[in-house]
C-alpha positions in Angstrom: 29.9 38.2 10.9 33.3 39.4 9.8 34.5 39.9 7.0 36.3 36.7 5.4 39.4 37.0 3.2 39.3 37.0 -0.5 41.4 33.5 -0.6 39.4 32.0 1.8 36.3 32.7 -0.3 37.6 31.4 -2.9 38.3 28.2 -1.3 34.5 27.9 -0.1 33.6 28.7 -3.7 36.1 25.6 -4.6 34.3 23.3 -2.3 31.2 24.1 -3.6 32.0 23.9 -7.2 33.6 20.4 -6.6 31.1 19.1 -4.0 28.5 20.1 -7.3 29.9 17.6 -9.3 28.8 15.1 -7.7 25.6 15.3 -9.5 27.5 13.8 -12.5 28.2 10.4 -12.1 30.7 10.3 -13.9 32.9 11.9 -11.4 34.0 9.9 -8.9 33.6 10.5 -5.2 37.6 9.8 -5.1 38.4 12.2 -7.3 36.5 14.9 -5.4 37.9 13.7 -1.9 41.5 14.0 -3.5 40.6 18.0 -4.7 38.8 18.7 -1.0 41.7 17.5 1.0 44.0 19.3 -1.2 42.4 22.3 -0.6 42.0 21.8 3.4 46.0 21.5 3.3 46.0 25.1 2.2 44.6 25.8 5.4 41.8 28.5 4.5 39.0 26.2 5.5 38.7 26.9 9.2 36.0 27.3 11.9 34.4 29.2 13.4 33.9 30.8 10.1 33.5 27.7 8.2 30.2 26.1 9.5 28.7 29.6 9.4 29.9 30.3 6.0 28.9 26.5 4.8 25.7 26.9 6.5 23.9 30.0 5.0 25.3 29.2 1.8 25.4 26.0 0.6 25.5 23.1 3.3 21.9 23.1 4.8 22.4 22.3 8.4 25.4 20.6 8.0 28.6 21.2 9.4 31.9 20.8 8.1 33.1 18.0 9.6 30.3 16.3 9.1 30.3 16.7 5.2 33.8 16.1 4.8 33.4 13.1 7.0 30.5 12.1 4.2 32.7 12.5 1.3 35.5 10.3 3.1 32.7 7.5 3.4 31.1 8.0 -0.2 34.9 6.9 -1.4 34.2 3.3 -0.2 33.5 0.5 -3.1 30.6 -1.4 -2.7 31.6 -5.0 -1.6 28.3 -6.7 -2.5 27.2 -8.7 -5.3 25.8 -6.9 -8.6 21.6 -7.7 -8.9 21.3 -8.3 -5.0 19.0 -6.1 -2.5 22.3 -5.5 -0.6 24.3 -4.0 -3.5 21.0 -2.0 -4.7 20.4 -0.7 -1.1 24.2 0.0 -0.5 24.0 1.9 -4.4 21.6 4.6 -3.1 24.9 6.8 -2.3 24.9 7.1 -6.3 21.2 8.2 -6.4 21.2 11.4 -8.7 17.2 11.9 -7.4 16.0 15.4 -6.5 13.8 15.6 -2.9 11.2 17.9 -3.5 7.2 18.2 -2.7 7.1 14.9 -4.4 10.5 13.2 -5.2 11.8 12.9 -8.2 12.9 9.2 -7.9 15.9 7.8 -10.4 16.3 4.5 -11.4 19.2 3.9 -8.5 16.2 4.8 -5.6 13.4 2.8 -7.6 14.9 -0.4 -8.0 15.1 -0.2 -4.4 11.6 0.4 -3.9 10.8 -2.8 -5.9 12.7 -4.9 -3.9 10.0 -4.0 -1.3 9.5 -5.7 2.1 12.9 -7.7 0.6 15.1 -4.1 1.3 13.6 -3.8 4.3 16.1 -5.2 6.7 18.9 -3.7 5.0 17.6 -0.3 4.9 17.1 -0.6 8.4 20.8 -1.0 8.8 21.5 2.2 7.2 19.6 4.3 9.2 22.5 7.0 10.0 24.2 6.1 6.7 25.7 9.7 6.6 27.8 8.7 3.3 27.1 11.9 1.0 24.9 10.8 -1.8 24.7 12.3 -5.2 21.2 13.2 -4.6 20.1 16.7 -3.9 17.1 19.0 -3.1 14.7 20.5 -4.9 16.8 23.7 -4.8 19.9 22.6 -5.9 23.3 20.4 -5.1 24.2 22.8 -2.2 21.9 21.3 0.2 24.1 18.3 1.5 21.9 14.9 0.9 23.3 11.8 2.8 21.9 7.8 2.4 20.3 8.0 5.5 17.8 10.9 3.8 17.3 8.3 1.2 16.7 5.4 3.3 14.2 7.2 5.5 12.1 8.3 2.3 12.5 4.6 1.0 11.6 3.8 4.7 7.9 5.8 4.3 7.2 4.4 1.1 7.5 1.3 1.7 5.7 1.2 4.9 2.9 3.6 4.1 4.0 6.1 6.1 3.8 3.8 9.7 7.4 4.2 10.8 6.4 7.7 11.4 5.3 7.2 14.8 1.7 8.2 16.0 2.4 12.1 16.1 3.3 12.0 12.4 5.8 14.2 12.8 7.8 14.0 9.9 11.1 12.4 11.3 12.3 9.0 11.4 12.3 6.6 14.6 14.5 3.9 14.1 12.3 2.0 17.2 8.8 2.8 14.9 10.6 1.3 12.1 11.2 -1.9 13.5 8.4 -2.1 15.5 6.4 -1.7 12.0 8.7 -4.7 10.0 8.2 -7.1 13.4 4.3 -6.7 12.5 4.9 -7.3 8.8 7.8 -9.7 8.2 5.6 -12.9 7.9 3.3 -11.5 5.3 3.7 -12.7 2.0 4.3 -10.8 -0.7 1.1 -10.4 -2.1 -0.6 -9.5 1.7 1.6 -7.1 1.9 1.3 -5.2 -1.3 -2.6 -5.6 -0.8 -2.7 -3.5 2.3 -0.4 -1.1 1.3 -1.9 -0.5 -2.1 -3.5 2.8 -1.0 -1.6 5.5 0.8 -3.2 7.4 4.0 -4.6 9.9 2.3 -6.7 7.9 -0.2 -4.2 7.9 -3.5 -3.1 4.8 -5.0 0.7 4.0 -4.5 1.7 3.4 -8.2 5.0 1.5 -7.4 2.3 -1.3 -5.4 0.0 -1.3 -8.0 2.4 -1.7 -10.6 3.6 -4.9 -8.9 -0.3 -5.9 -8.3 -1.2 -5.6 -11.8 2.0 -8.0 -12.8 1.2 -10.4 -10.0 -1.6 -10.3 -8.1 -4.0 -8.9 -10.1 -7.1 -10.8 -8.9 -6.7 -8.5 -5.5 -7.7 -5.3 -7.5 -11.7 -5.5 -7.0 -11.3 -6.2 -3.5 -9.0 -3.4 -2.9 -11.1 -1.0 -4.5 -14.5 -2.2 -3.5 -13.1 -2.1 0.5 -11.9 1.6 -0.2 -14.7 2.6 -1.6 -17.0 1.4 1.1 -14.4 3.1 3.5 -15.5 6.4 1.8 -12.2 6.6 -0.5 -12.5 6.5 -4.1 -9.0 5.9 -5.4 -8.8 6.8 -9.3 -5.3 5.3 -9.5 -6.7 1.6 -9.1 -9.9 2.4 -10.7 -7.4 3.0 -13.9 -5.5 -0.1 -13.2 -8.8 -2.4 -12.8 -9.1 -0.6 -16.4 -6.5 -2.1 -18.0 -7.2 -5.6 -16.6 -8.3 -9.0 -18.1 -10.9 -8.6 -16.0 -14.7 -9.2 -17.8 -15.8 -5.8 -19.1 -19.5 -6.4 -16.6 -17.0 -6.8 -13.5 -14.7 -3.6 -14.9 -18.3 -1.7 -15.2 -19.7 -2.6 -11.7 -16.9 -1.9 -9.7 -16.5 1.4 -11.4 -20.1 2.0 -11.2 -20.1 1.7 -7.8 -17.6 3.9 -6.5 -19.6 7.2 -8.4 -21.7 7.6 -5.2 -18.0 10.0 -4.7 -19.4 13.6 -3.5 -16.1 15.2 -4.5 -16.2 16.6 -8.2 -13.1 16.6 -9.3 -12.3 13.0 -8.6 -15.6 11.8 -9.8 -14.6 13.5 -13.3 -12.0 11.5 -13.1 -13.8 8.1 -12.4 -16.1 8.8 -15.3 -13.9 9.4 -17.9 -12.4 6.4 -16.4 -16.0 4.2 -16.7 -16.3 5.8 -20.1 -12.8 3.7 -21.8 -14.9 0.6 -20.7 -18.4 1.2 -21.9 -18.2 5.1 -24.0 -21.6 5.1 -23.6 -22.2 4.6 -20.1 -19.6 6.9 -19.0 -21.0 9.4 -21.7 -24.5 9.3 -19.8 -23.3 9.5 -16.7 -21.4 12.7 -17.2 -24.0 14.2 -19.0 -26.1 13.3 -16.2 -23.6 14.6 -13.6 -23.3 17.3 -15.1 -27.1 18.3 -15.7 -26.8 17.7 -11.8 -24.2 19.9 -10.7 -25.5 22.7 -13.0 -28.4 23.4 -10.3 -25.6 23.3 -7.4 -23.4 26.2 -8.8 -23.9 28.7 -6.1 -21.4 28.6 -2.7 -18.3 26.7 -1.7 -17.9 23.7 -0.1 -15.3 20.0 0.9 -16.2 18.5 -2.5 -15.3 21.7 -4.6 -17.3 23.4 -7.4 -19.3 21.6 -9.8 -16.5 22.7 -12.4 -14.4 20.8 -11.5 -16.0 18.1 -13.3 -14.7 19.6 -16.3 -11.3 19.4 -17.6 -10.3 15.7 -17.2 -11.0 13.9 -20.5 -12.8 17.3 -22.1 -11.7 16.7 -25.1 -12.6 12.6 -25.4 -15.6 13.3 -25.1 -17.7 11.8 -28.4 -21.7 12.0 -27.3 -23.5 15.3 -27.8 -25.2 15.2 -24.6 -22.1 15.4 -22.7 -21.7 19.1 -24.4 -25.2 19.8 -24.1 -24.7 19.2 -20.5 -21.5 21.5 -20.4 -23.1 24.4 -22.2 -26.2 24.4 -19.4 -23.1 24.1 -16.4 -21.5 27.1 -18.0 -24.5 28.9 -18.8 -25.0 28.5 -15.0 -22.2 29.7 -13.6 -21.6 33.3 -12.5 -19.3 35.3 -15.4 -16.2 35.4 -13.6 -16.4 31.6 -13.2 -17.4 30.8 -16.7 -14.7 32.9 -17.7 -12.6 30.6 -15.1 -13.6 27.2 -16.6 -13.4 28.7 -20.3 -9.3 29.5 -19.1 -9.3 25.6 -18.2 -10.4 24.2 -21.0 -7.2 23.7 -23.2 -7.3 21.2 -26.0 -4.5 18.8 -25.1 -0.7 19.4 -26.0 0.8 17.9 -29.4 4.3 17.2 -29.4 6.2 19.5 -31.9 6.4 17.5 -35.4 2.8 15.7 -34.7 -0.4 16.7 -36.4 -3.2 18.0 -33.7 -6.1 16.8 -33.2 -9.3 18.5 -34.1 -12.7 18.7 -31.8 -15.5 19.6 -33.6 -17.8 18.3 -31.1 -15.9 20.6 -28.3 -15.8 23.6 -31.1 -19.4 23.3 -31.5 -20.7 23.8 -28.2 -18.3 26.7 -27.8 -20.1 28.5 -30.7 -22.4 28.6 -28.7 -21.4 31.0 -26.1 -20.9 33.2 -29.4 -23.6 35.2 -28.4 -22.2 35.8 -24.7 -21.1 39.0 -24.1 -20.8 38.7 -20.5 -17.6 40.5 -19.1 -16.0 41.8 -16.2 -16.4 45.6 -16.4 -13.2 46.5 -14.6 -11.0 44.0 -16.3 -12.5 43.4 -19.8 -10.1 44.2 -22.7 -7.5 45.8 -20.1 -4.9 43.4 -21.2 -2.8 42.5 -24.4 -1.6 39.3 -22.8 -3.5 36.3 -24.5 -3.6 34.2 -21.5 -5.0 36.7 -19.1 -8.5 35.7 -19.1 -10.4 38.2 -17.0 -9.9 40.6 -19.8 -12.5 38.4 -22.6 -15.8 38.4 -22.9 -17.5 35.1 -22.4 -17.9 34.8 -26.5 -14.4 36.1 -27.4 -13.0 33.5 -24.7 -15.3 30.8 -26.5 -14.0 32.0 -29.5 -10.6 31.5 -28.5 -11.4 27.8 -27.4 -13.0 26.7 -30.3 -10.0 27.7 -32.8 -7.9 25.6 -30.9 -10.0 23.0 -30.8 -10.0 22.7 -34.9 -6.5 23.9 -35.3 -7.5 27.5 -36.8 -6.0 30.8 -37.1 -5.0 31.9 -33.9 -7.5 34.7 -31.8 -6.3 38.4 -31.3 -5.1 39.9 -28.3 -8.1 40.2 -25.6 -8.0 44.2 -26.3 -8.1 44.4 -30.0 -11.7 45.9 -29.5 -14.7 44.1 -30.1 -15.1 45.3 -33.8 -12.4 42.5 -34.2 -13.4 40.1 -32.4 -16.5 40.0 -33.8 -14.9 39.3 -37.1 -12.7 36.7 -35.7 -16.1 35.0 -34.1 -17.8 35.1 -37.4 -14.6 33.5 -39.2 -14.5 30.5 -36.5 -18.5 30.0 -36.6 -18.2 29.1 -40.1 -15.1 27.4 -40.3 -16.9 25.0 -37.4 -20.2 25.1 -39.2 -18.3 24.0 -42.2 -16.4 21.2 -41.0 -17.1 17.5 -41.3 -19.0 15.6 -38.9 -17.1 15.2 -35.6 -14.9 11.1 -35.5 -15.0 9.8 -32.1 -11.5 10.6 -30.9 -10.8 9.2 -27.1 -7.1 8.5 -26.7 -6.5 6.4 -23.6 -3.8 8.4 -22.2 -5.8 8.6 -18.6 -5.3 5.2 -17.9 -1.2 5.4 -18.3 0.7 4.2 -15.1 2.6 7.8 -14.9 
């Protein structure tokens, strides 16, 4: 490529800087179309160069005209009434949301997505709404968004992924989309949110269940029971049948049932869910679980390791046998996957200004492991950095734990030598010994909608 004149760098530069504002909502899309043309007057912005120069810098696959052409539209006022599907839908140009892995939604996008099968029809009519939007991607304002990138995420959502097409590619067919609202049109409002309560991969779609909880809460169990059968166990509605009206003996059965799950990770989850219903229950069913999974430590496999039981709801644990349980699944595993598991188990985070809370419970069964010298030859004590883990020793790792579990003085550096650290693990075993006996402390923040 040749080289490109100093002014006419600058005037890319320009256009970026000004097309960047748009983020802000404050600054109106007139006000940047007025800058823009000025500068196109100047006439520095010129192809060919131009929708190379846009392209690999800042414009995605965009070219010029057809951003400048987006800015023009973006100028026009919305003509529809405030508080109607038609103005929220036509709104979406001032979206400030970031498209990433997962979308981070604002409230401009979301209130669309409530509307549900209501916005349908008119988001169909903006497929190809190339008005630039304030939106951008994960990676910044300079990758162009228009409406039409909005309305075909909206577009997914809302139908569960159908208007896809069969090959799943992930592009959006105008003729799949309306072939998909023909089939759905006539479906009430609570029909519709019932079968598109779970997503294609087995998760729960919070925006549906958020509405079904409000509404139509008596469709939860069915929901659930029908994906469980179906071999999905979604934690999301297992969570919202939680926080129900629902009879706590209807709560426990459905929840009850849907731990035949093989995979460990989200049957951790379903038990600490069981266990804000009936503490005890849940309690014996992980320590069961988990007494279980100690003999099946060996190997990989689909439903993951038997550690990853662990971690969800850790620290709400409030029966003994649930710890007991742990100690014999660490004890279990191989050294470099105890070590692994130890790294996980964090007490959770208080905000600054709060007072932590303290585990005894958890601290105790991590005194345990005191006596576990178990380490990785090549990497133990190798490392100053306190969250490199391969460098502890099983009980110095334990150690570490349990002070953070009770809120005590915090552990030295994994290679401080083990003359230290065995002074730091005597300090923390009495400290724990000393403490009083462990509160039941089991917050409910797993069952929050976000």
């Amino acid at each position: 490529m040749k080289a490109i004149p100093l002014e006419q760098l600058t005037a890319y530069a320009a256009i970026h800087y000004h097309l960047s504002r748009l983020r802000d909502s404050s600054v109106p899309f007139t006000e940047v179309d007025s800058i823009v043309a000025t500068i196109e007057r100047t006439g520095l912005i010129q192809p060919p160069d131009t929708q190379e120069r846009l392209e690999s810098h800042f414009l995605y696959d965009r070219d010029w005209s057809t951003v400048r052409r987006g800015l023009q539209l973006a100028t026009v006022s919305n003509p529809h009434k405030e508080g109607t599907v038609q103005h929220d839908v036509f709104d979406l140009v001032n979206s400030q949301s970031t498209i990433g892995q997962t979308g981070n939604w604002d409230d401009i996008y979301l209130r669309v997505q409530r509307w549900g099968l209501k916005a349908i029809p008119f988001l169909l009519e903006h497929i190809g709404d190339m008005r630039l939007s304030r939106t951008s991607y994960l990676f910044g304002i300079e990758y162009a968004t228009y409406v039409d990138t909005l309305v075909f995420h909206l577009l997914i959502d809302l139908s569960n992924g159908h208007i896809l097409g069969d090959d799943d590619t992930w592009k959006l067919s105008k003729q799949c989309a309306v072939e998909w609202w023909h089939s759905v049109k006539e479906l009430s409002e609570e029909e519709y949110l019932a079968r598109h309560a779970i997503d294609r991969i087995g998760y729960g779609r919070q925006w549906v269940l958020t509405q079904l909880e409000k509404k139509y809460p008596h469709r939860l169990p069915s929901i659930f029971s029908e994906a469980v059968a179906d071999g999905t166990y979604p934690v999301d509605i297992a969570r919202a049948i939680t926080r129900s009206s629902f009879p706590k003996e209807t709560k426990v059965r459905l929840l009850c049932s849907a731990l035949s799950c093989p995979e460990y990770t989200t049957l951790g989850s379903l038990i600490v869910t069981l266990a804000y219903v009936d503490p005890r229950l849940g309690a014996e069913k992980m320590a069961a679980t988990l007494r279980s999974a100690s003999a099946d430590v060996h190997g990989e496999s689909d439903v993951g390791r038997p550690e990853h039981l662990v971690g969800v709801g850790l620290y709400d644990w409030f029966d003994e046998s649930c710890y007991d349980a742990l100690y014999l699944l660490l004890t279990s595993l191989p050294v470099e996957r105890r070590l692994e598991l130890l790294s996980r188990l964090e007490p959770p985070y208080s905000p600054p200004g709060e007072r932590p809370l303290k585990y005894p419970l958890a601290a105790r069964m991590f005194v345990r492991l005191f006596d576990d010298l178990s380490h990785l030859p090549d990497k133990f004590g190798r490392s100053a950095l306190p969250r490199d883990w391969l460098a502890y020793s099983v009980a110095n790792l334990a150690a570490l734990r349990a002070a953070e579990a009770m809120g005590l003085a915090p552990a030295p550096p994994p290679n401080a030598g083990e003359d230290s650290w065995a002074r730091y693990r005597s300090e923390i075993r009495k400290k724990v010994s000393d403490s009083p006996p462990p509160a039941t402390v089991r917050p409910d923040r797993f069952l929050q909608t976000s």
